[in-house]
C-alpha positions in Angstrom: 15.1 19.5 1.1 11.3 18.9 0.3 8.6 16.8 2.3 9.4 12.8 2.4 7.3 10.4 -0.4 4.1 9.7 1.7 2.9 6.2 1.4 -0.8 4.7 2.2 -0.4 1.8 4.5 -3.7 -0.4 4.4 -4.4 -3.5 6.2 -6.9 -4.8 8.2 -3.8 -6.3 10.8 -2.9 -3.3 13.7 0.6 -4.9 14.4 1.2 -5.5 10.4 0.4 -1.9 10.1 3.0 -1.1 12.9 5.8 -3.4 11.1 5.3 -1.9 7.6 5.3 1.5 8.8 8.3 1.2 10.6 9.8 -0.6 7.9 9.0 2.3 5.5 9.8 5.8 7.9 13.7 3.5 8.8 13.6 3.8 4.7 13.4 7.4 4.6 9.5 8.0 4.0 6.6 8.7 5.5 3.8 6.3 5.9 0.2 6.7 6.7 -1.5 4.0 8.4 -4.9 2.9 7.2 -6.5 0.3 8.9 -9.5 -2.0 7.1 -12.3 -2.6 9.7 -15.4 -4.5 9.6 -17.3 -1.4 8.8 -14.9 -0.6 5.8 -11.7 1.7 5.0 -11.8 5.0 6.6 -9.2 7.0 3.6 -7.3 10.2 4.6 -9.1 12.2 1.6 -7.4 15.5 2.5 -3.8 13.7 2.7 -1.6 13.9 0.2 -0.6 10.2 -1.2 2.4 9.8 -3.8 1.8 5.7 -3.2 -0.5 2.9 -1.6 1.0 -0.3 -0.4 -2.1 -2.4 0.1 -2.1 -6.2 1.8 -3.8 -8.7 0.2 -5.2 -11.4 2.9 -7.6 -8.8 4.3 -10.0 -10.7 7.1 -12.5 -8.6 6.6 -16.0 -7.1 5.0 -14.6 -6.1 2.3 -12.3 -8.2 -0.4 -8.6 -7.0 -1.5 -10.3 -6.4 -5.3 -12.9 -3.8 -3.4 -10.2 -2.1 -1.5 -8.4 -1.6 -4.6 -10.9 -0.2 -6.4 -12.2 2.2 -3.8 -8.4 3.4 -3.4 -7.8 3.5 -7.3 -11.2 5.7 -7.4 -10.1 8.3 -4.5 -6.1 7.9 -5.2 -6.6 7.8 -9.4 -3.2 8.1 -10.2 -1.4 7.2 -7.6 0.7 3.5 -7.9 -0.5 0.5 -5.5 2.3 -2.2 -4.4 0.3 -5.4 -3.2 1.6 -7.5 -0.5 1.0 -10.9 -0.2 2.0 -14.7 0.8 1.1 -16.3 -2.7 4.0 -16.7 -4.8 2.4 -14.9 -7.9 0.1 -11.7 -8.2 -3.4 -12.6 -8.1 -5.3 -12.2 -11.1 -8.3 -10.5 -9.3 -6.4 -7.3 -8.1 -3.6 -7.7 -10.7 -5.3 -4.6 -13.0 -5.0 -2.1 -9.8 -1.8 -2.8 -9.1 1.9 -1.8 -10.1 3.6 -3.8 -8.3 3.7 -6.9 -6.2 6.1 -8.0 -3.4 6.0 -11.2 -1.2 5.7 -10.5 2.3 8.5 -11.2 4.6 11.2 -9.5 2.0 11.1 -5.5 3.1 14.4 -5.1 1.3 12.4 -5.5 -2.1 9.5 -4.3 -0.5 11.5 -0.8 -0.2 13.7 -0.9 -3.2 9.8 -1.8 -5.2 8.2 1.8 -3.4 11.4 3.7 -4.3 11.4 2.7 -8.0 8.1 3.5 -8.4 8.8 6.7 -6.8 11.5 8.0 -8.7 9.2 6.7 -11.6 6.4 9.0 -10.7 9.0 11.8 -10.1 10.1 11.8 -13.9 
């Protein structure tokens, strides 16, 4: 049996971090915490990432369009699921993403990850 998909979490929320994570390892994978400070996004360069899921209301210095960048430019080819309250994908972040999944529905948020896994597998 190999190593478990190893998702990116990032948000700038410690407890939202905590939920999704769970949320994730109950699903059968292996998330990474990443937590968006004041200061910026401190990435896990040497980690091996097969996808980001990246939250979209970040209260921080940074906005969610510069988060995606800087992951899309460390993580090149790895997919991004955004997670957000708005009922649509925002236009801003929509060319760095593959995905999008309202929060509060982490039965499409995990069936959206394991698509785009098994995707990425093929």
């Amino acid at each position: 049996m190999g190593s478990l998909p190893r998702v990116l979490v990032v948000d700038d929320d410690p407890d939202h971090l905590k939920i999704y994570s769970w949320i994730l390892e109950r699903a059968g994978l292996h998330p990474i915490p990443c937590q968006v400070r004041k200061r910026g996004l401190e990435l896990p360069y040497e980690a091996e990432v097969n996808l980001i899921v990246l939250d979209y209301a970040l209260h921080c210095g940074a906005t969610p369009v510069q988060v995606a960048e800087r992951l899309r430019n460390v993580f090149p080819d790895v997919p991004i699921v955004l997670l957000s309250d708005v009922q649509e994908l925002p236009e801003d972040v929509e060319p760095y993403v593959k995905a999008f999944v309202r929060k509060g529905n982490p039965d499409k948020l995990i069936e959206t990850v394991k698509a785009l896994l098994s995707v990425e597998k093929t």
